[in-house]
C-alpha positions in Angstrom: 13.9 -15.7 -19.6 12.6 -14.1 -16.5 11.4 -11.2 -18.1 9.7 -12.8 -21.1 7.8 -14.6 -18.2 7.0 -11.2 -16.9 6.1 -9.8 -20.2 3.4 -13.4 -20.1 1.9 -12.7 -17.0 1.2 -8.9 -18.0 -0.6 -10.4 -20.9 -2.2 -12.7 -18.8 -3.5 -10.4 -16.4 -4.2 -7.8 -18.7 -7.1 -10.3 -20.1 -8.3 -11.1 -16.6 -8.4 -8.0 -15.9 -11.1 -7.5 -19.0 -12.7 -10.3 -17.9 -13.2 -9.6 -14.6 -15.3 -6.0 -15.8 -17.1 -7.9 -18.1 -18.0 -10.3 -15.3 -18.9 -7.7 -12.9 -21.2 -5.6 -15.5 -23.5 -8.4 -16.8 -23.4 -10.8 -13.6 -27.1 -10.9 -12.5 -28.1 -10.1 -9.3 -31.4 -11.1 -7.2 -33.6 -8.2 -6.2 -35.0 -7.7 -3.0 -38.3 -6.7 -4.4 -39.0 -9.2 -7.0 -42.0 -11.2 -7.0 -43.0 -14.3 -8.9 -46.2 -13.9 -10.5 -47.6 -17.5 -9.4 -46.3 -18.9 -5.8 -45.6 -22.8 -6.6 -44.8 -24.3 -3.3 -41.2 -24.6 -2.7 -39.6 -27.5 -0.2 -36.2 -26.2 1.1 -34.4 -29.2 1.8 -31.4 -28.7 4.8 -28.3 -31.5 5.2 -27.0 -30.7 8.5 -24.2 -32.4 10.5 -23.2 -31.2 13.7 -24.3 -27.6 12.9 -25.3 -27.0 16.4 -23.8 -23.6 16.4 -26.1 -22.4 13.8 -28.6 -24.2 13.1 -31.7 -22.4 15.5 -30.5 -19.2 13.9 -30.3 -20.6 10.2 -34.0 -22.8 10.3 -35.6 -19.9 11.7 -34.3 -17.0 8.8 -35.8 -19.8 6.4 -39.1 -20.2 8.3 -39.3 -16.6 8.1 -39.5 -16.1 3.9 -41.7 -13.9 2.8 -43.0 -16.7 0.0 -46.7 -17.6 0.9 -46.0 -21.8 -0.1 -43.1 -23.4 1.4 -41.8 -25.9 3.5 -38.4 -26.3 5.4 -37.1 -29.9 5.2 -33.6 -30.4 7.8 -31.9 -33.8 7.4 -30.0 -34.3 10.4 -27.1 -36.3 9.0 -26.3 -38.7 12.1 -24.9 -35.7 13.7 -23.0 -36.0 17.0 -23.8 -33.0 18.6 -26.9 -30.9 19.8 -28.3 -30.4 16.9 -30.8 -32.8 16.4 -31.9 -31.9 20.1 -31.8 -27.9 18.9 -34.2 -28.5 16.1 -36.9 -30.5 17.8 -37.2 -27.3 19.8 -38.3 -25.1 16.9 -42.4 -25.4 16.4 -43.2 -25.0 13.3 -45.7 -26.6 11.1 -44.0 -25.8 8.4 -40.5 -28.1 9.0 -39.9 -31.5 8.8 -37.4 -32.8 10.6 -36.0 -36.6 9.4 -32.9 -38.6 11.1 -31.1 -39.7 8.1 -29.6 -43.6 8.7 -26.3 -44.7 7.4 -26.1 -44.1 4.1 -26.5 -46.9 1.6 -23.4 -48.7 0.4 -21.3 -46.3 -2.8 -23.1 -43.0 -1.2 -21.6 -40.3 0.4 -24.0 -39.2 3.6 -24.7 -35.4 2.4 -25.9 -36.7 -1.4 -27.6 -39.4 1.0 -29.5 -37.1 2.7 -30.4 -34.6 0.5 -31.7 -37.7 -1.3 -34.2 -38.5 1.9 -35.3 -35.0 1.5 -36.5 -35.0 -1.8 -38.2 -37.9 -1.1 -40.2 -36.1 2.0 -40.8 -33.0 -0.2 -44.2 -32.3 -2.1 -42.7 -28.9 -3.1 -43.3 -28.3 -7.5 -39.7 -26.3 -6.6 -36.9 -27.8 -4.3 -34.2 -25.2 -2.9 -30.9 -27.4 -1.5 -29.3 -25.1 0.8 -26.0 -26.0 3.5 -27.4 -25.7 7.0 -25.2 -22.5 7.5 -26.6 -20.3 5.4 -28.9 -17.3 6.8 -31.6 -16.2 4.0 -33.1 -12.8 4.4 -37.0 -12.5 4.2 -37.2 -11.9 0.6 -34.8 -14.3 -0.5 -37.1 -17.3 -2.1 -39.8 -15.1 -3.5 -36.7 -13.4 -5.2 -35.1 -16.9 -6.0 -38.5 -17.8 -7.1 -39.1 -15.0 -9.7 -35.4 -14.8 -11.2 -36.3 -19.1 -12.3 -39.4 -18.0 -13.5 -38.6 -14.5 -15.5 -35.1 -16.4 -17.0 -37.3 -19.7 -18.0 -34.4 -21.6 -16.4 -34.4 -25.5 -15.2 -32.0 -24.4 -11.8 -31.0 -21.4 -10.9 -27.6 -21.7 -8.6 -27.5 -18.8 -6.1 -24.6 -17.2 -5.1 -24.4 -15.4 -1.6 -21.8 -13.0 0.7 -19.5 -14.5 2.5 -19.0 -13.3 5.8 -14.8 -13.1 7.1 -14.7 -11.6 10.2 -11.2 -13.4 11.1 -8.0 -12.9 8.9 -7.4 -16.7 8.1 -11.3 -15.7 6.5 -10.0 -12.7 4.8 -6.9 -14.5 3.4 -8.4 -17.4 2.2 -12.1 -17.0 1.0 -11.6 -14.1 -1.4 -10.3 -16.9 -3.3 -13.9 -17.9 -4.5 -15.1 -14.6 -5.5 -11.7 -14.3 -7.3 -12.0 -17.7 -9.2 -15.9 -16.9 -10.4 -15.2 -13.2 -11.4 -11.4 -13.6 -13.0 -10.7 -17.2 -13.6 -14.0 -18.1 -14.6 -16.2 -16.8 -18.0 -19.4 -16.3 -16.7 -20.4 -13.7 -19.2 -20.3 -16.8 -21.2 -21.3 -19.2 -18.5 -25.2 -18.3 -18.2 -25.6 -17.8 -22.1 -23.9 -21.4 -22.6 -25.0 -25.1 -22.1 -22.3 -26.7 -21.9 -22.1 -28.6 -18.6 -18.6 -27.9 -18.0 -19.3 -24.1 -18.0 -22.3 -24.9 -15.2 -22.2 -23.3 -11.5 -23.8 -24.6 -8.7 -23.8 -23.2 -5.3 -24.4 -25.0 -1.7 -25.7 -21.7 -0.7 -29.1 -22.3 -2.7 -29.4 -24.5 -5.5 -33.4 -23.8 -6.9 -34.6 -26.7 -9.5 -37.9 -27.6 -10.9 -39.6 -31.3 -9.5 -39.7 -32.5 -13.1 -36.5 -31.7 -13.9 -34.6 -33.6 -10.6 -37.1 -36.4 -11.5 -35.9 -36.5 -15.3 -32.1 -36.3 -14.4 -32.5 -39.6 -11.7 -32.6 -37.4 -8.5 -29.4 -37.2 -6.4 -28.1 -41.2 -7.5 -26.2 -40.3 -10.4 -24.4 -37.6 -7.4 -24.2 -40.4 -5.1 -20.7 -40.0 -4.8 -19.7 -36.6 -5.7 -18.1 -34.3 -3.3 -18.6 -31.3 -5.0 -22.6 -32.1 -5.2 -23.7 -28.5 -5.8 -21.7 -28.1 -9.2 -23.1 -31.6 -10.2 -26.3 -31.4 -9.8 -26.0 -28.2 -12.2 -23.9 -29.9 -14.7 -26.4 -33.0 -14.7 -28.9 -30.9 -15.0 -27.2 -29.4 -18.2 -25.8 -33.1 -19.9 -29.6 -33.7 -19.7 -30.3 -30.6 -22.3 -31.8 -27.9 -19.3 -31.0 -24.6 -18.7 -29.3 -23.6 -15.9 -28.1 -20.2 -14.3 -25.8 -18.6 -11.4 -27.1 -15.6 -10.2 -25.4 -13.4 -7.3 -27.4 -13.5 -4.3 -25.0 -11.7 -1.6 -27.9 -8.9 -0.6 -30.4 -11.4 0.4 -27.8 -14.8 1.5 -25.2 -14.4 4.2 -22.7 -17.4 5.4 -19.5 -18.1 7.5 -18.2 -20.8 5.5 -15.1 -21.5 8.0 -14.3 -19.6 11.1 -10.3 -20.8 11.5 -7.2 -21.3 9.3 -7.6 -25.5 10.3 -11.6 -25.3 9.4 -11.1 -23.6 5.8 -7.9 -25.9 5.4 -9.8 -29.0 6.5 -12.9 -28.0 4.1 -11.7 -27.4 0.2 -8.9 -30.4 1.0 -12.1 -32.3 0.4 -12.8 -30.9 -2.7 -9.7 -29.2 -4.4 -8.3 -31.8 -6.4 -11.8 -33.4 -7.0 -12.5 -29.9 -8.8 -9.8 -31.2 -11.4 -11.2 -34.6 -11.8 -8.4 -35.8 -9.8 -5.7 -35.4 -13.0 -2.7 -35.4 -11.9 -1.7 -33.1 -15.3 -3.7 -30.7 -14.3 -3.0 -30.7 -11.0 0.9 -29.8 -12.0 0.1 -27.4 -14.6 -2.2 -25.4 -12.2 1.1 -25.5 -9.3 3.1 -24.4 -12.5 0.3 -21.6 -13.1 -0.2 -20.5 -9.7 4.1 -19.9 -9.2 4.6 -18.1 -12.9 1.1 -16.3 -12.8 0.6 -15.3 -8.8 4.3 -15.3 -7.6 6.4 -14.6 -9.9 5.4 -11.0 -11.0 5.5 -10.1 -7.0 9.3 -11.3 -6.7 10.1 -9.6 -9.7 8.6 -6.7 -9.0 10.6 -6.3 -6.4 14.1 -6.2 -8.4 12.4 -3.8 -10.8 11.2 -5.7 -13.5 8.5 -3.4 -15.6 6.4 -5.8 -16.7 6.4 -7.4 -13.4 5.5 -4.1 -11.6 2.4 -3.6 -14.5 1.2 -6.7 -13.3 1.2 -6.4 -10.2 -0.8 -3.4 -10.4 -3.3 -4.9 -12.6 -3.2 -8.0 -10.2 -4.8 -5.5 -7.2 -6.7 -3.5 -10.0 -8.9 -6.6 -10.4 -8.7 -7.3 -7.0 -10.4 -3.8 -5.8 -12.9 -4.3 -8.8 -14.0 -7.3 -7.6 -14.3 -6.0 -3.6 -16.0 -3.1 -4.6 -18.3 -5.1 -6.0 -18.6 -7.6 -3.1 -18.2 -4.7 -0.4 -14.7 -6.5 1.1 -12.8 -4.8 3.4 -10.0 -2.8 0.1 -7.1 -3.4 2.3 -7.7 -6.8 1.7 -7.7 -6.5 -2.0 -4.5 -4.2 -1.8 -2.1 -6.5 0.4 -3.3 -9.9 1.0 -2.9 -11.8 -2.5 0.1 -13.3 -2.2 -1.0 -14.9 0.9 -4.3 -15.6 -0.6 -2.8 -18.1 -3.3 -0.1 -19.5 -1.1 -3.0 -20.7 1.7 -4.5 -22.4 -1.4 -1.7 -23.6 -3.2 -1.0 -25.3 0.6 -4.5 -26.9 0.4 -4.2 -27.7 -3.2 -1.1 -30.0 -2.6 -2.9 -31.3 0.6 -5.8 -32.0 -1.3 -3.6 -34.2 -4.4 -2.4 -35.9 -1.2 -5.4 -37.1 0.3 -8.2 -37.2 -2.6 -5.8 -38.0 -5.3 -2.5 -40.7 -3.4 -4.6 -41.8 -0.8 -8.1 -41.8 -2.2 -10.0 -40.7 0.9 -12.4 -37.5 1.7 -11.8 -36.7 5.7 -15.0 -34.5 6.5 -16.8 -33.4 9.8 -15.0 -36.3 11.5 -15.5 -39.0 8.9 -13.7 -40.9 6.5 -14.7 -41.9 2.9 -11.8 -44.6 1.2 -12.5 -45.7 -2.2 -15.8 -44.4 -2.7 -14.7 -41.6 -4.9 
């Protein structure tokens, strides 16, 4: 039994494996250099709460685009600490700054206030970033001409993460992992099928028109996992939409500690599944016979097991290569990797799923999701 397993998994991995190279080769990627041929004016629109520790350093890489026609839009989202005091001390022309209320009744406050910021912008293009990311100087013209060369609706844009702690470096490999192996975006880009549609909170670009058709951010107004949403709305609505890497020209520390990264994707693990309890035990059952297993078995000398396991870090060192992570990482650290997440997977069926409740950046949503 065990070793039929075994022989499974080598299967298994054998196809991500495939997929992953596929991935790799025909994943686009923004270029430095690229220039739109037209500059429409572009509104980046900023949700931050309590991003003190960023946020000077964060504002001022987007006021410094190399894009001729754009404005910088931060929506401080009731935050409780310095940061509405650290943005009023950046003069600029260019940025808006708006104190976001309490949102209304049914929304959650980041939808809320992205939501105020579309309604500030005059921009013909609006670029959604999180408050942490830092965009080098090319990074919007380049945004600007991939949405215009690909004739896309929204382009989702996908950047490097930075892991300088090992809590970082065991857990966050974990997205790369899911969009490269686990996920078919060879297919994904060529599709419209809003179930195949990526998002990213590190730069979402859209046309006006487009948000305008789709209803804004209200049909959002209560999803956690906006950034995905707003793609797939934008696809049940019959546009085009596209993920393109961005990792030479977008930068962000998601998380710096174990509790942070913890704390974050509870919010959103289980919401990723549409909170089905099924799924939810088929991907535990998944995660044992598919991550775990082949290592235990490898270990009392199981061939299959031992193939897989060497395909497992094959992929792995594909993927950093690719990335430019630390290859240690790929070579030692996956087991850990998907037994941090299968930690905040169960934590997140708890909360989202028994309890009904989103605790984020120290407040709590019941009911409303």
């Amino acid at each position: 039994m065990l070793h039929a397993l075994a022989v499974f998994t080598l299967v298994f991995w054998l196809l991500a494996f495939v997929q992953t190279l596929v991935n790799l080769r025909v994943a686009p990627r923004l270029r430095a250099d690229a220039r739109p041929t037209a500059t429409p004016s572009v509104s980046i629109v900023i949700p931050a709460r309590n991003e003190a520790h960023i946020i000077e350093r964060s504002v001022g890489a987007f006021l410094a685009q190399d894009y001729d026609n754009f404005e910088v839009i931060v929506v401080n989202d009731r935050s409780t600490d310095e940061t509405g005091e650290i943005l009023r001390t950046i003069r600029d022309p260019r940025l808006t700054i708006i104190d976001a209320p309490e949102p209304p009744a049914g929304w959650l406050g980041k939808v809320a206030a992205l939501q105020l910021g579309v309604d500030r912008a005059r921009g013909e293009l609006l670029l959604f970033a999180d408050a942490d990311l830092i965009y080098a100087p090319p990074a919007v013209a380049a945004a600007v001409a991939y949405l215009e060369s690909t004739r896309s609706a929204m382009v989702g844009l996908m950047p490097r993460f930075e892991m300088p702690s090992f809590a970082e470096q065991i857990a966050m490999p974990m997205l790369a992992f899911f969009v490269f192996s686990g996920w078919p975006l060879w297919l994904s880009n060529r599709s419209q099928r809003p179930m195949l549609a990526l998002g990213a909170g590190a730069g979402n670009l859209i046309r006006r028109e487009v948000l305008e058709a789709i209803g804004g951010f209200a049909p959002l107004k209560n999803e956690v996992v906006d950034d995905v949403g707003l793609a797939r709305l934008a696809r049940a609505h019959g546009y085009a939409t596209r993920a393109v890497l961005a990792d030479d020209l977008l930068s962000v520390r998601m998380y710096n500690s174990a509790r942070a990264i913890v704390d974050g994707f509870t919010k959103n693990a289980f919401l990723a599944l549409g909170r089905n309890f099924a799924a939810g035990v088929l991907l535990v059952v998944f995660i044992v016979v598919l991550h775990l297993l082949p290592f235990f078995l490898a270990i009392i000398g199981d061939w299959a097991a031992i193939a897989t396991v060497i395909l497992i870090v094959a992929t792995r060192i594909a993927i950093f290569r690719a990335l430019r992570y630390p290859l240690w990482n790929a070579i030692f650290l996956h087991p850990l990797m998907v037994s941090f997440w299968s930690y905040i997977f169960i934590r997140s069926v708890w909360f989202t799923g028994f309890r009904k409740q989103v605790h984020w950046r120290g407040r709590i949503y019941g009911r409303v999701i």
